[in-house]
C-alpha positions as CSV (number, residue, x, y, z in Angstrom):
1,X,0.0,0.0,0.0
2,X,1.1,3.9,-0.7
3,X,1.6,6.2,2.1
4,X,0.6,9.4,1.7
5,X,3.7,10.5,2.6
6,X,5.5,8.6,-0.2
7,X,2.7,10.3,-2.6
8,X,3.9,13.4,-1.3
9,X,7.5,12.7,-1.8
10,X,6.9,11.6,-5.3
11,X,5.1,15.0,-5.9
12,X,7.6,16.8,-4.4
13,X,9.6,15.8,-7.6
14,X,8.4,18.0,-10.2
15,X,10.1,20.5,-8.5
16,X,14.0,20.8,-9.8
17,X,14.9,21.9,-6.0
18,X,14.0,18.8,-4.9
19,X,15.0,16.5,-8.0
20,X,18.7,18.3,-7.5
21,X,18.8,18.1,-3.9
22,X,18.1,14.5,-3.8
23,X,20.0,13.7,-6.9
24,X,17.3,11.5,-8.7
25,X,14.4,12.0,-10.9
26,X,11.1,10.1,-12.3
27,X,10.0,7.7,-15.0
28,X,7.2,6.5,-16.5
29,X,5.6,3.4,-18.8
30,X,6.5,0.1,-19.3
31,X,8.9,0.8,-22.1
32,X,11.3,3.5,-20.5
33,X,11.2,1.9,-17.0
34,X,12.5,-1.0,-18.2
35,X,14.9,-0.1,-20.2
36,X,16.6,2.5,-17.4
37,X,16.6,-0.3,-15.0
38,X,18.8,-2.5,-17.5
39,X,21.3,0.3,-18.0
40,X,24.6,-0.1,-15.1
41,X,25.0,3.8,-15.3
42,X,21.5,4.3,-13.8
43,X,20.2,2.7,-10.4
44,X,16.5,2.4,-9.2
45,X,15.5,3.8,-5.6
46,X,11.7,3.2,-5.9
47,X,9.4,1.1,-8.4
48,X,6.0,1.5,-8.2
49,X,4.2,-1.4,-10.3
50,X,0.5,-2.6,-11.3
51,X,0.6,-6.7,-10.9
52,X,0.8,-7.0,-14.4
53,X,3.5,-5.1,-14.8
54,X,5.6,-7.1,-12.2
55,X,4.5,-10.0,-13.8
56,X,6.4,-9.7,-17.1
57,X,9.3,-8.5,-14.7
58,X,12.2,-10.7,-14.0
59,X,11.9,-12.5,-10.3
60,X,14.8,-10.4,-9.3
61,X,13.4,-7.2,-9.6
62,X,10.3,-8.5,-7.5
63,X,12.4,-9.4,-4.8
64,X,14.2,-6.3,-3.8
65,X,13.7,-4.1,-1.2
66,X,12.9,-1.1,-4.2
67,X,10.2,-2.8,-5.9
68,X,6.4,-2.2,-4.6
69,X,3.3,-2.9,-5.9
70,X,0.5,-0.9,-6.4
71,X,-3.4,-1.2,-7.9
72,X,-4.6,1.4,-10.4
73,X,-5.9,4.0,-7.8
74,X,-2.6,4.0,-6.4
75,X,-0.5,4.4,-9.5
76,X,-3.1,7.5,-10.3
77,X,-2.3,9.1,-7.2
78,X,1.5,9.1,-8.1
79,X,1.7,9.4,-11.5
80,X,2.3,13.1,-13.6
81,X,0.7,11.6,-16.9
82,X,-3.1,12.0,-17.5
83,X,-3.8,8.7,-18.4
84,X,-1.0,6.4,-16.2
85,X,0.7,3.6,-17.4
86,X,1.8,0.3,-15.4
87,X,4.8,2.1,-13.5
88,X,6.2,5.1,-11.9
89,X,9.9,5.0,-10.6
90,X,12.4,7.0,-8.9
91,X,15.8,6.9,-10.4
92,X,19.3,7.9,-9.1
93,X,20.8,10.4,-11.9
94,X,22.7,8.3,-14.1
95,X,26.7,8.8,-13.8
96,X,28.0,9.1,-17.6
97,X,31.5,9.5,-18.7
98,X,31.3,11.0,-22.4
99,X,34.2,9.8,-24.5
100,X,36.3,13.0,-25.1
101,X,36.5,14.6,-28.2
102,X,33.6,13.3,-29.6
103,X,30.5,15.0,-31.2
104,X,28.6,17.6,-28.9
105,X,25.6,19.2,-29.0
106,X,25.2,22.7,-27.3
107,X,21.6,24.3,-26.6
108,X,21.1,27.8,-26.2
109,X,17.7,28.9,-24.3
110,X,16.2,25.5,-25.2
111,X,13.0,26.0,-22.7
112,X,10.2,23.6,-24.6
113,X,10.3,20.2,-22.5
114,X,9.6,18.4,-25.3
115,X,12.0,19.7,-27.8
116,X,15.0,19.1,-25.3
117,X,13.9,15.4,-24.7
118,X,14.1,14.2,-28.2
119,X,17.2,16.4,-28.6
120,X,18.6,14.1,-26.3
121,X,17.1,11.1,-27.9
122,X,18.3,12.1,-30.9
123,X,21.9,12.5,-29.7
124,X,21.5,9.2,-28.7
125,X,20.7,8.1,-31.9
126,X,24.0,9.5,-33.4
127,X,25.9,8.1,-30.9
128,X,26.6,11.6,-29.1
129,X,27.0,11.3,-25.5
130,X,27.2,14.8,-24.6
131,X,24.7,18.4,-24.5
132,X,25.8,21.4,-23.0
133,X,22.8,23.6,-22.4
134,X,22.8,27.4,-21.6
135,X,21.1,27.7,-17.9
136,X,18.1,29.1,-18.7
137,X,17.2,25.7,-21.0
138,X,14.8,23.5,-19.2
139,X,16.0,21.2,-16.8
140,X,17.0,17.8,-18.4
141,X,15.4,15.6,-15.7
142,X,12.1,17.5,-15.7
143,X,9.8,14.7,-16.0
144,X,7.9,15.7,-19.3
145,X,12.0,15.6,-20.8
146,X,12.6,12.8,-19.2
147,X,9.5,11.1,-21.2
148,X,10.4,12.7,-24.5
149,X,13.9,11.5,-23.7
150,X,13.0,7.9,-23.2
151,X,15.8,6.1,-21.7
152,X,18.3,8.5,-23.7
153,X,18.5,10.3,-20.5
154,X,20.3,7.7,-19.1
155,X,23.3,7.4,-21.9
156,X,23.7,11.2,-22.8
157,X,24.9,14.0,-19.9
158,X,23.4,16.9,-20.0
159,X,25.4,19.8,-18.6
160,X,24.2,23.4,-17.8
161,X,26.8,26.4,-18.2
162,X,27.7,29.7,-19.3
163,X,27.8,28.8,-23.4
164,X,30.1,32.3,-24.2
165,X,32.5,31.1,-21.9
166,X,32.7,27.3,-22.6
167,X,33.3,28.4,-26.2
168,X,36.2,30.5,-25.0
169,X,37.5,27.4,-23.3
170,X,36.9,25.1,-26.0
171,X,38.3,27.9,-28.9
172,X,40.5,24.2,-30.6
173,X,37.2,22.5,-31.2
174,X,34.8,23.6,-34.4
175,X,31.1,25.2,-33.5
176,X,28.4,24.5,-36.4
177,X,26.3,27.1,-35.4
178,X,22.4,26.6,-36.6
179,X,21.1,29.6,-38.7
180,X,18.9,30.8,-41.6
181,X,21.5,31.7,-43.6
182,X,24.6,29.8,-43.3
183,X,26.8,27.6,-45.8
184,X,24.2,24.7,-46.7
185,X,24.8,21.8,-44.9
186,X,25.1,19.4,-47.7
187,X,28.3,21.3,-48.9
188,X,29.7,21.6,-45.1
189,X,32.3,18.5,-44.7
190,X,33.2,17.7,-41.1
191,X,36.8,16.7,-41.1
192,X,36.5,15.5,-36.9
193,X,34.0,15.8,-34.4
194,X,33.1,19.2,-33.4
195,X,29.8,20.8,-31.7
196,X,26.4,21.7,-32.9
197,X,25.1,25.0,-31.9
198,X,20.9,25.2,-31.6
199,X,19.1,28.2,-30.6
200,X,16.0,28.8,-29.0
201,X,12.8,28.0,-30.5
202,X,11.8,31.7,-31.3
203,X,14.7,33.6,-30.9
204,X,17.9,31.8,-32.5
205,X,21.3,31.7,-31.5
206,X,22.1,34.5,-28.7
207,X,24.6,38.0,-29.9
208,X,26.1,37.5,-27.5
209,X,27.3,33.8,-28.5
210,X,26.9,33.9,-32.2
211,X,30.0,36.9,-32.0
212,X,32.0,33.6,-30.5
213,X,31.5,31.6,-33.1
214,X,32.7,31.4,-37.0
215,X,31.0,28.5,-38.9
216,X,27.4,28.9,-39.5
217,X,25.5,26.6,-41.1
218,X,21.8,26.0,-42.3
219,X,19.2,23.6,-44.2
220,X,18.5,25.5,-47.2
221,X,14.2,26.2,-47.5
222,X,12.2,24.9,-50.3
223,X,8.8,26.0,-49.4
224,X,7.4,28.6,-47.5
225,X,8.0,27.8,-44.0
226,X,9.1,30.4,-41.7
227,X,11.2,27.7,-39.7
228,X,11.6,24.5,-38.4
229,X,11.2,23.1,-34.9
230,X,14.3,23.0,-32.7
231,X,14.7,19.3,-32.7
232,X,13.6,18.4,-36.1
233,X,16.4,20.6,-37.2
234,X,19.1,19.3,-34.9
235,X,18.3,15.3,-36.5
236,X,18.4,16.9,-40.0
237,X,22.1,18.6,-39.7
238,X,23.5,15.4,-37.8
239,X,22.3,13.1,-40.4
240,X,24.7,15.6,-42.7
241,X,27.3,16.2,-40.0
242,X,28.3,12.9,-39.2
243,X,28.9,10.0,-41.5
């Protein structure tokens, strides 16, 4: 049975305060549950389960001292979805160690939840193990990222800093900056692994930043389209970027 305090604890977490202070965040479905709790990097502190979800479970999981099962009422009470589904857990923040020198992907003022979780899912698709986000992007372990993310969250780090001064610090590697009118990508050859500069949704790349960096880059328009959406831009110029 669910306390009421453990309700209120789970609650608690869409707040970042909380999330941060106790280093972990939530996870939803069938689907990504599982597959955070078969990654080594990331390490399960609650599980919250209908019957038949622990049913399809290995015996294992049922038998440790994280694992708790819950009927449909309860799972309501502690889910963030509208419409719940089979599990909620608590997860320790993954501990990733990106290979250095690979491909990076840097977000400036990313705030849509969304777009920053399949940004992360798609860095996961290209193998990219790395995103450095300005601070004022949304939080990578808010729970609707974490969703969007699926269990990409647990295989890509997600840092926050000051972007105008990590570019200063990072002046050897290459910065493709994202614009509307940059060298086409199709013509743009990527000798080594550099970084990919997004900007926000509505705004672009920052002055501020974009007086940093030197190679701008864009997906030449064919109809009339005013722009494209954050993420669906970032999968279209690193299926270009990296071969």
């Amino acid at each position: 049975m669910v306390t009421k305090n453990q309700v209120k604890y789970i609650q608690s977490l869409s707040h970042k305060k909380q999330r941060d202070e106790d280093g972990v965040f939530i996870a939803e479905g069938p689907k990504i549950v599982r597959e955070l709790m078969q990654l080594d990097q990331v390490k399960p502190r609650e599980v919250y389960g209908t019957l038949d979800w622990w049913e399809s479970q290995p015996t294992s999981w049922r038998q440790q001292p994280w694992a708790v099962e819950v009927n449909e009422e309860e799972l309501q009470r502690l889910s963030f979805l509208t419409t719940p589904n089979q599990v909620v857990a608590i997860f320790n923040k993954p501990v990733i160690h990106p290979h250095p020198g690979g491909w990076q992907i840097m977000l400036d003022g990313i705030q849509d939840p969304g777009n920053l979780g399949t940004i992360i899912r798609i860095a996961d698709w290209f193998g990219i193990q790395q995103v450095v986000c300005s601070p004022d992007s949304a939080d990578a372990y808010n729970p609707k990222v974490v969703q969007s993310s699926m269990a990409s969250i647990g295989r890509v780090e997600v840092d926050y800093t000051d972007l105008v001064q990590y570019v200063v610090d990072h002046a050897h590697r290459v910065f493709y900056a994202a614009t509307l009118d940059g060298q086409p990508i199709k013509e743009v050859k990527a000798s080594r692994p550099g970084v990919l500069v997004i900007g926000n949704e509505s705004k672009g790349i920052r002055p501020e930043l974009m007086q940093k960096l030197s190679h701008f880059i864009t997906i030449p328009r064919q109809g009339e389209a005013e722009s494209l959406n954050a993420a669906v831009a970032t999968g279209i110029i690193l299926s270009h970027l990296i071969t």
